[in-house]
C-alpha positions in Angstrom: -14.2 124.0 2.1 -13.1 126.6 4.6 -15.6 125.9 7.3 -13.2 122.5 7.7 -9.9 124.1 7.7 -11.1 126.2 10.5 -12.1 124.0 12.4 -9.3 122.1 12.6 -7.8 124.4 15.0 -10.0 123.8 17.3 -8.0 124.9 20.4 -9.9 123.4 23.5 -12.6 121.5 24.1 -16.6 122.6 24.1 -19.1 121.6 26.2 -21.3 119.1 24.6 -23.8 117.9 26.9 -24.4 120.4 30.1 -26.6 119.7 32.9 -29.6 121.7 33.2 -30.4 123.2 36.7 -33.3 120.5 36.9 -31.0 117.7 36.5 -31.7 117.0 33.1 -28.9 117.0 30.2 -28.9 119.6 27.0 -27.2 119.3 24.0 -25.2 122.5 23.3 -25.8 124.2 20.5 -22.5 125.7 20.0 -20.9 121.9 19.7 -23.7 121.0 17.5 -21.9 123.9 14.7 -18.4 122.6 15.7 -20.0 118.6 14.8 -22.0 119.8 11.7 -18.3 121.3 10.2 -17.0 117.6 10.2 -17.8 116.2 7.2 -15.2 113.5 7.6 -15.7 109.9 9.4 -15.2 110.3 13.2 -13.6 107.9 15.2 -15.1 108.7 19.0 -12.8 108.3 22.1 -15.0 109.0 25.3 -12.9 108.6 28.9 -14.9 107.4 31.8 -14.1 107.3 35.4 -14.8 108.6 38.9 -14.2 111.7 40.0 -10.0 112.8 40.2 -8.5 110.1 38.4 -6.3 111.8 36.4 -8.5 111.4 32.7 -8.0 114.6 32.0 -4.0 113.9 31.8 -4.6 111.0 29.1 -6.9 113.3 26.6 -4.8 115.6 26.2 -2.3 113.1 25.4 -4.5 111.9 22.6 -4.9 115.6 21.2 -1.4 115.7 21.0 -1.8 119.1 23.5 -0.3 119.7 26.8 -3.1 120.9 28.0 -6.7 121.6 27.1 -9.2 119.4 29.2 -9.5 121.3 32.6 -7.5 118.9 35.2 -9.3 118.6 38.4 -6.5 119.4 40.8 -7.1 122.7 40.3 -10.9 122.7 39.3 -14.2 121.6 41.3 -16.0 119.3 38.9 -18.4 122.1 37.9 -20.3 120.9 35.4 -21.5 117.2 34.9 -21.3 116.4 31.6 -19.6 116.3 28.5 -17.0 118.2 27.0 -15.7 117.3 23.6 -12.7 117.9 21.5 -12.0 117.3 17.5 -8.6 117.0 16.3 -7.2 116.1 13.1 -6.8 112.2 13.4 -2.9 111.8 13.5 -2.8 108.9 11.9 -5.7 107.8 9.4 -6.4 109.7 6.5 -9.4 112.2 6.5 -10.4 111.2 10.0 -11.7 113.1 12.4 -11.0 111.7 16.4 -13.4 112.7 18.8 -12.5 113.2 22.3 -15.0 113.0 24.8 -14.1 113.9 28.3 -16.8 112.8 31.0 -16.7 114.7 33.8 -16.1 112.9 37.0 -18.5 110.0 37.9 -18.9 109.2 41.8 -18.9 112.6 42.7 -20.2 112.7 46.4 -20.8 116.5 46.4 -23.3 115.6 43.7 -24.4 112.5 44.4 -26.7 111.2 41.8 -25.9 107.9 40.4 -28.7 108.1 38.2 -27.7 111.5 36.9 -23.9 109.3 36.5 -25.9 106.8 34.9 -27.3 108.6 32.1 -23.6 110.6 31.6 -22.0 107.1 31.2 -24.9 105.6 29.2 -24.2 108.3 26.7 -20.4 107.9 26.6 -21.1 104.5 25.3 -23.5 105.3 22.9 -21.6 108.4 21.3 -17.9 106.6 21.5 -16.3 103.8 19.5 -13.6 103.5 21.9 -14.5 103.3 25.6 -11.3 104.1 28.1 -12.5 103.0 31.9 -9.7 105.0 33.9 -9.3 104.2 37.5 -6.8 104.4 40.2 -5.0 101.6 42.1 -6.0 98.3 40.7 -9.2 96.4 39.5 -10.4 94.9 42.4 -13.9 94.3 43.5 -14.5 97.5 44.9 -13.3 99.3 41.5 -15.3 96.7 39.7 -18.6 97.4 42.1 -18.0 100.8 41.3 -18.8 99.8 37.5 -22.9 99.5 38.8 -23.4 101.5 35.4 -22.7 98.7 33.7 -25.5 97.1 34.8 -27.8 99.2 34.3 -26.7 100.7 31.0 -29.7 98.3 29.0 -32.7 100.2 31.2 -31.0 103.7 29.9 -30.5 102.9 26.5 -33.7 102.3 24.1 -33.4 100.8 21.0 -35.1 101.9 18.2 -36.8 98.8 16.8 -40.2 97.6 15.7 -40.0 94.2 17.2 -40.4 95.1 21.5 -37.8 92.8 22.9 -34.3 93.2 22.1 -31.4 90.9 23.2 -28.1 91.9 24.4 -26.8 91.0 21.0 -28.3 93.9 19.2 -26.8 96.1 22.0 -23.3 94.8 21.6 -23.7 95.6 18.1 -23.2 99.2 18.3 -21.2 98.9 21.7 -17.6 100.6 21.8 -14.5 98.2 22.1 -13.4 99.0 26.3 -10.1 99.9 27.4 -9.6 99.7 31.0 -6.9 102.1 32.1 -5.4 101.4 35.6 -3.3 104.3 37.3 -1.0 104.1 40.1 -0.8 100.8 39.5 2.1 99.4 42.0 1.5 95.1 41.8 3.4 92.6 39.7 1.4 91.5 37.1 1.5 88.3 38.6 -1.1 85.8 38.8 -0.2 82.3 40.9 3.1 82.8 40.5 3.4 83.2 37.2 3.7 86.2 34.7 0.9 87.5 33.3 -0.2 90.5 30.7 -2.1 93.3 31.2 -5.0 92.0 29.1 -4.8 88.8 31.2 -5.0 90.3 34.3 -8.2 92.1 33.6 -9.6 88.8 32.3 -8.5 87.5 35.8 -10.7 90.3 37.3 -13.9 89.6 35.5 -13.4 85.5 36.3 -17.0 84.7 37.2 -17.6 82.8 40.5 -19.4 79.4 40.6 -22.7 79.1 42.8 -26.1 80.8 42.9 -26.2 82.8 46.2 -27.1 86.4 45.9 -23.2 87.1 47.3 -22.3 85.2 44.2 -24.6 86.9 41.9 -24.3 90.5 43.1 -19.8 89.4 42.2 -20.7 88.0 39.1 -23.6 90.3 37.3 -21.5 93.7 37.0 -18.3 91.1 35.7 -21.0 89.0 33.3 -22.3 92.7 32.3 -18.5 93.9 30.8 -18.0 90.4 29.5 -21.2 90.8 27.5 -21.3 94.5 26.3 -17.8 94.6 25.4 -16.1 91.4 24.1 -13.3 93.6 22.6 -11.6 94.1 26.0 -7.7 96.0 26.5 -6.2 96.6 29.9 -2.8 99.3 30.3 -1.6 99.5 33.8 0.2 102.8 34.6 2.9 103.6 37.2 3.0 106.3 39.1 4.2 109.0 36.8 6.1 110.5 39.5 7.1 111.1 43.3 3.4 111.3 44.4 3.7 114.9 45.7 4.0 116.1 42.2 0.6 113.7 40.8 -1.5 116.6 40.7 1.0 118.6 38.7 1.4 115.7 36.3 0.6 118.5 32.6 2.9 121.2 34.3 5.8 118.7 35.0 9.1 118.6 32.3 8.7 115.4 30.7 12.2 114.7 32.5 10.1 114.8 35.7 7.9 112.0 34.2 8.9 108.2 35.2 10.2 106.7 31.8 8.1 103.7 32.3 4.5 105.7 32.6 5.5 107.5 29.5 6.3 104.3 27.9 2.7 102.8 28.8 1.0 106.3 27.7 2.5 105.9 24.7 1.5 102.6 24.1 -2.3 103.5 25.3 -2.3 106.5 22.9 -0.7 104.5 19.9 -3.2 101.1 20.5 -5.7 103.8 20.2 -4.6 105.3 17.3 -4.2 102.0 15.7 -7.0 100.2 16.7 -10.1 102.4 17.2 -12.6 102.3 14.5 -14.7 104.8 13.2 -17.4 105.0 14.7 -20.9 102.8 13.0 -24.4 103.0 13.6 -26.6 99.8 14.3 -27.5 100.3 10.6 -23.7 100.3 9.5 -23.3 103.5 8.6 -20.7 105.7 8.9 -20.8 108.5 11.2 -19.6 112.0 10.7 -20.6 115.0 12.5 -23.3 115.7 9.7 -26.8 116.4 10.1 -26.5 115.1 14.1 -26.1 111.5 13.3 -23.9 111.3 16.5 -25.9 112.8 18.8 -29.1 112.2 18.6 -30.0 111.5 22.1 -33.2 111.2 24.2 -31.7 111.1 27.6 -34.9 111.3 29.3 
């Protein structure tokens, strides 16, 4: 009916999940109409990462916009939380994709990793496709940095009448995980020898042998990804430009933009198209903005 042909010119994104001035996160209403419009499947898309790394850059890439998700160079991050966009799928059929835009984890100005905790928490819960964007390369720091991971279990309740439930049922309902590295200057080169991106993110989360707490604190956050997200997909970007012009990167002529990082955001945005499912609930069922099914959250 008409309600969807409107609201598939849904310009820019809304927010979907605001902070309150007490630190705890609301459900906007206004998102909730846009949601309750889609009577299609969705296929969800949420983009995590700390604060200024340049998600903003790949979203709109996925919209097929310019622009559209504020880009930090020239914002504060304002509001945690979560700001969504629906566009017309632009490759399956009657699909709706769901972009969800996290707004910048590991922000010292307001430093509350249990307020990031909950925001990441959700983006895993809401999305069928999980994009980790970070700068520079996955190294232990960047993994450490993950500490989310490990705590995602304690955020996340489960529904069920029996009290214990394993990691299995959580895995379940768990996005697939796409780690996107940016800036990324090494060779993909492991021993000598070539290696892929997906190889060199396995490389990453190799496990150390031993049972000191040095080794434990390496391995749990690395055991934690392994677990949650056995569908695992690594891009690594270039520098999409002389680095003066990074924080220009949606203004810039496409000229301006290194041939090889289009290349890779290409291949990101197309792997995405391809490969993300729509998204299930534990039950199987398919979601679609109708009567909430996506968010129904107690984020307490």
């Amino acid at each position: 009916g008409a309600p969807q042909e409107h609201f598939l010119v849904m310009d820019k994104p809304v927010c979907l999940i605001d902070t309150a001035s007490d630190g705890k996160l609301c459900v906007q209403g206004s998102a909730l109409q846009v949601l309750e419009q889609i009577q299609q499947p969705v296929v969800v898309v949420a983009v995590v990462g700390l604060y200024r790394t340049g998600k903003s850059y790949l979203m709109n890439r996925l919209a097929g916009k310019q622009t559209g998700f504020a880009l930090g160079s020239t914002i504060e991050s304002k509001t945690k939380g979560i700001w969504m966009w629906c566009v017309p799928h632009p490759t399956k059929a009657a699909t709706t994709l769901v972009l969800l835009d996290t707004e910048g984890l590991g922000d010292v100005d307001k430093g509350d990793s249990k307020h990031d905790t909950r925001i990441f928490s959700l983006a895993v819960l809401l999305s069928s496709t999980l994009v980790l964007n970070s700068r520079g390369t996955i190294d232990n720091r960047a993994i450490e940095e993950l500490q989310y991971v490990t705590e995602l279990t304690e955020y996340i309740k489960i529904k069920s009448p029996d009290e214990a439930v394993d990691d299995a049922e959580f895995v379940k309902f768990f996005p697939s995980f796409i780690w996107a590295v940016r800036d990324f200057t090494l060779q993909l080169n492991i021993d000598g020898k070539d290696t892929t991106e997906d190889e060199y993110l396995e490389f990453a989360l190799k496990l150390k042998l031993g049972n000191s707490s040095q080794v434990n604190n390496y391995n749990l956050p690395r055991e934690c990804i392994r677990k949650y997200f056995p569908s695992r997909k690594c891009f690594t970007f270039p520098f999409p430009t002389n680095p003066d012009n990074v924080s220009y990167l949606e203004t810039l002529d496409p000229a301006e933009i290194s041939k090889r990082f289009l290349e890779v955001t290409g291949r990101f945005c197309q792997f995405i198209f391809d490969q993300s499912q729509v998204k299930n609930l534990k039950d199987g069922h398919t979601v679609t903005g109708r009567g909430n099914s996506l968010v129904h959250v107690d984020s307490g």
